[in-house]
N, C-alpha and C positions, 0 to 999 in steps of 0.2 A: 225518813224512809219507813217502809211500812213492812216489819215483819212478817214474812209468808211461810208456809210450810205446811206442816203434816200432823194424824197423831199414827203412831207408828203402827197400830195393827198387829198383824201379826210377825211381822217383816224384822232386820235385823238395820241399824242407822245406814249403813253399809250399801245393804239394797235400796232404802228410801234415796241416796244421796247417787245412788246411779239408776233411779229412774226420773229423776229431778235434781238434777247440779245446781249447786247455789242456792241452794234453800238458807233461807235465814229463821229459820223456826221450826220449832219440833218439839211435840205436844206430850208429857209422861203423866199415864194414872195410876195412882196404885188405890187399889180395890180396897172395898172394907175389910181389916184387920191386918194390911199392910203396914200403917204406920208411913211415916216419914221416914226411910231410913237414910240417914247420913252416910254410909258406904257406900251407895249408890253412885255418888261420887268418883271413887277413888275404884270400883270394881269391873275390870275390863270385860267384863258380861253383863254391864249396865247401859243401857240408850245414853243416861248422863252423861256416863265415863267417855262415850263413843262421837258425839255431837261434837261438829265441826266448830273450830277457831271463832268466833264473832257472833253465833248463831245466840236466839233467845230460847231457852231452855222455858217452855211451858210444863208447870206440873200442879198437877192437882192429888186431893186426897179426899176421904171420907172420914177418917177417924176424931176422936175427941182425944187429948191429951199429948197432940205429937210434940216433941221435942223443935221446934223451929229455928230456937239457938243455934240445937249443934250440926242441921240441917243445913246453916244459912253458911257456919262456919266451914263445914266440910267443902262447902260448893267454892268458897274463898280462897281453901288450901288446894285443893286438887284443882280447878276449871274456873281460875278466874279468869280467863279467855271467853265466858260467855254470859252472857244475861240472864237473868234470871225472874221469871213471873210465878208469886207464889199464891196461887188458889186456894184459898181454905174451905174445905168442906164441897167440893164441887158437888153443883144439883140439890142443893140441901132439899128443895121444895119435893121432890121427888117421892118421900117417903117411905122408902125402900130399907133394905135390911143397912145398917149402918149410920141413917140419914139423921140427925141430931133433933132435937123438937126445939122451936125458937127458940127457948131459953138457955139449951143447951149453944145453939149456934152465938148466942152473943156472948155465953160466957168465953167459947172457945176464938173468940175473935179477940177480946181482952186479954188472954193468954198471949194470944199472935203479938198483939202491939206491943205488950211488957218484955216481951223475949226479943221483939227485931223492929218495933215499930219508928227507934231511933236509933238505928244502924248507921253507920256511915256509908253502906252502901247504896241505901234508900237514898238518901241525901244526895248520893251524886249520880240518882238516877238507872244504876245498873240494878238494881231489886226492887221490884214493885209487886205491893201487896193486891188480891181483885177476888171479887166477889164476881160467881159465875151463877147464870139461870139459864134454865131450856124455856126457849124464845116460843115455844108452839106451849108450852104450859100457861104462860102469861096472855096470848094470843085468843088463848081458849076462856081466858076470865080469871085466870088467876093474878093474885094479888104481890107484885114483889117485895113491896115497903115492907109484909110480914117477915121476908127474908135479907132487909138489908142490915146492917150495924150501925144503926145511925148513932149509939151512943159511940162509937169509935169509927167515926165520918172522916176523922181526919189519918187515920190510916190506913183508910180505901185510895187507891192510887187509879185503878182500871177497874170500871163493870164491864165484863165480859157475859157473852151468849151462845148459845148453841143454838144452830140456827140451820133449822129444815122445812120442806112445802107446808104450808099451810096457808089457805085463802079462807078465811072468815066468809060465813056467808054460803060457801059452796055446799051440795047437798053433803058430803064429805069433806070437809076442811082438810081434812089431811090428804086427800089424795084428790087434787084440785082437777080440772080440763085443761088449763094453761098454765102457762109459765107464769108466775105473777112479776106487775112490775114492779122493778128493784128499787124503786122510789117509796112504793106501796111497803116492801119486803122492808125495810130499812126503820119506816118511821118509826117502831114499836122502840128500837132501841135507841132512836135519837131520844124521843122522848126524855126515854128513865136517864138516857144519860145527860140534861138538859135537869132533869130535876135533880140529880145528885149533884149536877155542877161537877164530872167526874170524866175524865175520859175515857173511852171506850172500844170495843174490838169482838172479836169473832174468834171463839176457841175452837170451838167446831161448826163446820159447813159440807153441808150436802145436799141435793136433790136429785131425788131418782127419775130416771127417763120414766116420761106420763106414757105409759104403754099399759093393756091389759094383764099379761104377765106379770106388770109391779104390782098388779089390784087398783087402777084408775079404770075410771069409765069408759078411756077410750083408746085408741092406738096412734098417739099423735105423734110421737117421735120414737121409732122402731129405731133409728141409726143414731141418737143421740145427738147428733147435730145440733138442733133447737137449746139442749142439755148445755151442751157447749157454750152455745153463742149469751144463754142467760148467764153463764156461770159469766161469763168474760165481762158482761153488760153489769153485775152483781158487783162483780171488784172494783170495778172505774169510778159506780157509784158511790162503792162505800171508802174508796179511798178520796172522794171530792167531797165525801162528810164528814170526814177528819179520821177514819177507822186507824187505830193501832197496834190491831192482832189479828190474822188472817191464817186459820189451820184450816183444810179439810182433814175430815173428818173418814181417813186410810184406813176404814175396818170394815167386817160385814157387810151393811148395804152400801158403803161410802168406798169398798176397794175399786181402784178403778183399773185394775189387772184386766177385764174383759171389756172396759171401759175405752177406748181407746180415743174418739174427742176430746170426752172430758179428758180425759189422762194430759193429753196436747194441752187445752186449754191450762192447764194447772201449770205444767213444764212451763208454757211459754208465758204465762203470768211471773214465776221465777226469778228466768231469766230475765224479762223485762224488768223487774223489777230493782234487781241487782245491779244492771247495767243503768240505771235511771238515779241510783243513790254513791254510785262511786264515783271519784274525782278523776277518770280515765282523761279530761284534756289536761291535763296537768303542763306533761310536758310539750303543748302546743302552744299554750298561753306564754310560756315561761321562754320559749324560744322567741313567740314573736314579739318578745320583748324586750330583745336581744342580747337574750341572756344564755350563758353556757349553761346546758343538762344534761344528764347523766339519768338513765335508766338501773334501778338497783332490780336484776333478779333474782343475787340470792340465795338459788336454787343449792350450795352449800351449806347453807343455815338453815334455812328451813322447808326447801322444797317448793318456793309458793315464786312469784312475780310478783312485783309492784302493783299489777293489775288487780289479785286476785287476794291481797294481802288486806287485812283489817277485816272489820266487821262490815257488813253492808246495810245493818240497820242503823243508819247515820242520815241526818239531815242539816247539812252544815251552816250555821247563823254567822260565824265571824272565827278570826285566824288570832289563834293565840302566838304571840313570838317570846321563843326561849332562850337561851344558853345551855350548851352541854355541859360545862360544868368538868369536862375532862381533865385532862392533864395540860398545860402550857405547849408544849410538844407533841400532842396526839395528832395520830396522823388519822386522813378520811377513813381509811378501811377499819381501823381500832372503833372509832365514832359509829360507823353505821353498824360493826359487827353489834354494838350495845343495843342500838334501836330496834336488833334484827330478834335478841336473844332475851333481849328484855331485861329488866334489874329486882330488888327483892322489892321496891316500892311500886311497881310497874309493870306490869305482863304484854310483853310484845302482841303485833309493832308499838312505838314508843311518839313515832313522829309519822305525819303523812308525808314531810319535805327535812331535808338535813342538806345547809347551805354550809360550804368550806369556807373558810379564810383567805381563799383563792379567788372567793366570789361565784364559784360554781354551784351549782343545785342539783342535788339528786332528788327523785324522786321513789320515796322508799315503800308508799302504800298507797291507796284508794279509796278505800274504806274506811271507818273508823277507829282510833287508836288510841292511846291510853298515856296520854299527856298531863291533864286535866286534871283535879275533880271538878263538883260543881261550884261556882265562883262564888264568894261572897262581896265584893268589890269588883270596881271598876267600872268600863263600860260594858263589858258581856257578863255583869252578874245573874245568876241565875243556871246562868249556862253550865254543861258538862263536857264529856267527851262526844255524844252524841250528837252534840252541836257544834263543834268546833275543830277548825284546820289549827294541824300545831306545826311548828316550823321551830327545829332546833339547830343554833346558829354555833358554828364550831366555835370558840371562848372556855376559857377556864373558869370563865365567870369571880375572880377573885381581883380583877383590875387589868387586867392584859387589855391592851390596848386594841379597839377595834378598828382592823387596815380599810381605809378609804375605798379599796377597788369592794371587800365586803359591805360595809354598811350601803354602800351605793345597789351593791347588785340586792341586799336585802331590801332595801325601800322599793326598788322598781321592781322587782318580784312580790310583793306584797300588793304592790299600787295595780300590779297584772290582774292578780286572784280579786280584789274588788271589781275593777275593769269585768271581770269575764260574770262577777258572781251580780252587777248591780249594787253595790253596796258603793256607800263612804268609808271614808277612813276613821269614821267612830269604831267601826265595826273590829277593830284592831286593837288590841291591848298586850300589855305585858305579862306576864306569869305572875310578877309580882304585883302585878294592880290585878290581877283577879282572884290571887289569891294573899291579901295583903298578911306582913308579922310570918307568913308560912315558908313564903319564896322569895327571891332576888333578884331572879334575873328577867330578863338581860340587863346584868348589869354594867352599869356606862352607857347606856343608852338612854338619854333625855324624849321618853317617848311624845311628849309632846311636838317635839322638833319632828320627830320621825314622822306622826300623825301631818303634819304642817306640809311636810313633804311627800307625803302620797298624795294628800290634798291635790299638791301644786301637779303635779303628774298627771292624776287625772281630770285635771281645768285644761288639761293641754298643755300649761305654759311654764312646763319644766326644761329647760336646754337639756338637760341630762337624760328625758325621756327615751332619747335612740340612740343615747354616748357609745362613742365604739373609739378603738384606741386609732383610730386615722383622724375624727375628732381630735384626740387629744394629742396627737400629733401638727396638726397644724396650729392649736394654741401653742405646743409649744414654740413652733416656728414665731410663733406673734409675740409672746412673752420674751423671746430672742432680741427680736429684732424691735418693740416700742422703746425700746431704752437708747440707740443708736440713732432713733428719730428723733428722739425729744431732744436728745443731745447739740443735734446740728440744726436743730430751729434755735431761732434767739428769741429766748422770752426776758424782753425790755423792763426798765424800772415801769413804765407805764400800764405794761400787761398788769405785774404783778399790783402793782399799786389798785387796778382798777379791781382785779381780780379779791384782794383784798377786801373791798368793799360792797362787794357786789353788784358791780356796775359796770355793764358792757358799752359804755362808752370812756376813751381813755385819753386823760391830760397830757394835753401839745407838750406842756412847758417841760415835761418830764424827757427820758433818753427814749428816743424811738416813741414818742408819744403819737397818737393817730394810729397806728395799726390795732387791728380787731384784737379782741381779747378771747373770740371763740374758738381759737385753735388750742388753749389750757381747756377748756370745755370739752372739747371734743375729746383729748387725752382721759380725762375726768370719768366722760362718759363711757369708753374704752373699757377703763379700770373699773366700773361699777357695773358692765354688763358680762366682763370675765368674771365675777366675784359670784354669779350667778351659777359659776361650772366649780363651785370650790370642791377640791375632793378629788379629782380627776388629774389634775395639772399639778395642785400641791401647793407644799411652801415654796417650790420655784419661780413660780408668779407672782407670789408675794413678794420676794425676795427684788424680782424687775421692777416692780412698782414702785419699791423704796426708791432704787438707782435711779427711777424716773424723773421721782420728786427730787433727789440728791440734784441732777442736772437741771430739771426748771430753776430751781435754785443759783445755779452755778454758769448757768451756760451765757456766753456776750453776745453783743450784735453778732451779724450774718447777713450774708446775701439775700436782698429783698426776694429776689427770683425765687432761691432756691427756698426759703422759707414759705413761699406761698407755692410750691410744690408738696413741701413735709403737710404743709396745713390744707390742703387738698386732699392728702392720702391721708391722715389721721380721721377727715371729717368721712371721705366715705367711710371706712372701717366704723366710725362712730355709728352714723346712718345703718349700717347694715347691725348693729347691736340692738341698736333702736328697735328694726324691725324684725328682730328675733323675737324680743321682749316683748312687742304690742301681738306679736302672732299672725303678722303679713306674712314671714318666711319660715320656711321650718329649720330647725336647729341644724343637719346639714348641710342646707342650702345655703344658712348663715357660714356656718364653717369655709364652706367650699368657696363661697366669693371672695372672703378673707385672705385664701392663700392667692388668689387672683389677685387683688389687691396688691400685696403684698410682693409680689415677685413680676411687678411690670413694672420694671423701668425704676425702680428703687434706686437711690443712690445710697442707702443706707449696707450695710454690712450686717448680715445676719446668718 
């Protein structure tokens, strides 16, 4: 997701955030002889202090010497609810009162890295260090390489730009005839960012309507419209060339109080954007997978909806699965209220999903949340919060045993979110395979097996993919009643004898010799396409299978008739397992002829 926002102007966070809802970005400079100050933090007369839950906190400075330690640590104890991009020395090239001379800016970049360059927050992707330039300085012939740090390259995270009209070539460059195009506007910073190897963003943005009154040659957009539609055309692009920071530029000539287009345009960039990075189908996917969901809003904890809850700067790569780790006895409300309120390891939300022991799912956020860090193992290494759906599975995580109706609805609610997101089941791991030696859980859970099983889900050729208990209702009806069947068939020395060997032709000279040997087959096949539903039905099917075999075992001659009636009704049941498994029928369709089967004209007791 592509952080959007502001820089604040003159305005209070308060007013920026109701003339633009949803903002995920918000831009703070403190002037030469400000300093970094760490209180800014924790002071409810601070934009810092004041910036919304999940937002990315842009700030920049001018000064040489600032403390960055105690800046980074402040932001960790008061607001780790938001992100944080840390600008050293914004505009150095500038040369202005404050502006450092290159040697001074490289010295002051070697300070930055010593003091936070290997933070753990860097690491898991929530603080990132960036070097900022005004994009119409470079534009004009200036030189950036003299203002980059390349002897501390590797603690440049973002080059950032500021970014205003300027057409090279025009008899004023700065105050062009046209709108330029946004392909044209952009390449200056794909470049340098193409030569850092670095990725990049827009700390400030603005263009002023080309009218007389701004000092253009001409009166080409009086209503701002034109202003609009580039600005709109401006985002699309630089969000389809990978951009990761998008402020306008909320002051002086960038307020857009008398603006009213652009103003829309910016609102609705926002919004769009917001609504484009959160997991809002959540609970559609998870229903039509026929699973039980619960909407968590919360609105006692914290005020917010599942919709509106997490950070909106998230672009999700794959689903981490946890355990809570609670109590043996915790109940759903205790569980969510912790996700809701967050813990000393962890600042709420905690989970974007929190599945009961019941097998039910809530869905507790949207946005981004704070599961994570960045993985060193598994298959999502690399990854952080930013990248990742977490799903915490009710468990004490100390050996408690996880109930068949949950692991089922976990795998098929996970096999959903790949279904809906385009992924495999690589894309899924454990807590403890992403963060190995660190975490545990979920533990008891042979993720492999788990992996194997979304797999098989979405190949299609899961029986359990649409399990509902009227399914598992007429298995049990079946697990009932194959043991009263097998019973009153006669399986002869010759069945077994043949069966024995593997040969479906059976010895005259034995008892019952000549009769087929594929009605134990059919049985066989029976038992090995129920085995396919394990989990659902239990050890009580296990339990008939044994009885099964106790009676092929035990059972004597019988009525030729009536034996080749049992051996009729077993072979279709057989047949119709067959064709669940090969994927002629679907899993309730298989179900539903079963009980048709099963309840015509049976002589069996069940």
């Amino acid at each position: 997701m592509l952080p959007i926002g502001w820089s604040l102007g003159g305005r209070t966070v308060a007013a920026m955030l109701g003339l633009y809802p949803q903002s995920s970005a918000g831009r703070v400079f403190y002037e030469p002889g400000k300093g970094l100050p760490a209180s800014a933090w924790s002071d409810p007369r601070s934009p810092l202090a004041q910036l919304p839950p999940g937002a990315t906190a842009v700030v920049s400075h001018k000064d040489l010497g600032v403390d960055a330690l105690a800046f980074v640590t402040a932001w960790l104890t008061h607001r780790p609810d938001v992100d944080l991009i840390l600008i050293a020395h914004h505009e150095p090239e500038q040369g202005k009162g404050g502006d450092p001379s290159p040697a001074q800016f490289r010295s002051s970049w070697t300070r930055q890295r010593e003091q936070v360059g290997d933070h753990p927050a860097r690491a898991e992707g929530r603080l990132r260090l960036a070097v900022c330039y005004t994009l119409q300085w470079i534009r004009a012939g200036g030189d950036w390489r003299l203002w980059y740090p390349e002897h501390e390259a590797d603690a440049v995270d973002r080059v950032l730009f500021d970014s205003y009209q300027f057409e090279p070539g025009a008899p004023n460059p700065y105050r062009p005839r046209s709108y330029e195009d946004p392909e044209s506007a952009l390449a200056p910073m794909l470049e340098i960012a193409k030569a850092t190897g670095k990725a990049w963003g827009i700390a400030e943005i603005d263009h002023l309507r080309i009218t007389k009154e701004n000092g253009f040659a001409v009166d080409l957009d009086p209503s701002g419209e034109l202003c609009a539609d580039w600005y709109r055309r401006m985002y699309a692009a630089a969000r389809a060339a990978g951009c990761q920071l998008w402020c306008h530029y909320h002051a002086r000539h960038g307020d857009l109080t008398e603006r009213l287009p652009e103003q829309r345009a910016l609102r609705d960039l926002i919004i769009q954007e917001d609504s484009v990075s959160r997991l809002l189908w959540l609970p559609q996917v998870l229903r039509a997978a026929g699973l039980t969901v619960h909407e968590v809003d919360g609105r006692e904890h914290d005020g917010e909806t599942w919709r509106t809850r997490g950070s909106s700067t998230y672009d999700p790569r794959g689903i981490i699965c946890h355990a809570t780790a609670g109590s043996a006895t915790s109940t759903d409300a205790g569980e969510i209220r912790v996700l809701l309120k967050g813990s000393t390891s962890a600042p709420p939300p905690i989970a974007q999903l929190y599945l009961s022991r019941s097998g039910a799912w809530h869905v507790v956020a949207s946005g981004r949340c704070n599961h994570a860090l960045q993985g060193w193992g598994g298959p999502l290494k690399g990854y952080g919060n930013t990248n990742l759906i977490g799903i915490e599975a009710q468990n004490d995580n100390r050996g408690q045993p996880w109930p068949d109706v949950q692991l089922d609805a976990y795998q098929r609610g996970v096999a959903a979110i790949c279904k809906h997101m385009g992924w495999k089941a690589g894309r899924v791991a454990a807590h403890r395979e992403h963060q190995p030696g660190a975490k545990s859980d979920p533990s008891g859970i042979d993720m492999d097996q788990f992996r194997a099983r979304v797999t098989a889900i979405l190949a299609g050729g899961d029986d359990m993919a649409n399990f509902t208990d009227k399914h598992a209702a007429v298995l049990e009806q079946l697990g009932k009643l194959l043991p009263d069947l097998a019973a009153q068939t006669a399986y002869t020395d010759g069945r077994m004898e043949a069966m024995a060997h593997g040969r479906t032709e059976v010895r005259k000279d034995l008892r019952g010799g000549g009769q087929p040997v594929w009605l134990v087959q059919a049985v066989l096949a029976v038992r090995d396409g129920l085995a396919q539903v394990d989990g659902k039905v239990g050890a009580q099917l296990a339990d008939d299978f044994a009885r099964i075999e106790q009676a092929v075992a035990a059972a004597g001659e019988a009525d030729a008739q009536r034996d080749a009636d049992h051996a009729a009704k077993l072979g279709e049941l057989a047949e119709l397992v067959r064709a669940g498994q090969s994927g002629q029928l679907a899993a309730d369709e298989v179900l539903r002829r079963m009980g048709e089967v099963l309840t015509a004209g049976t002589t069996a007791q069940g």
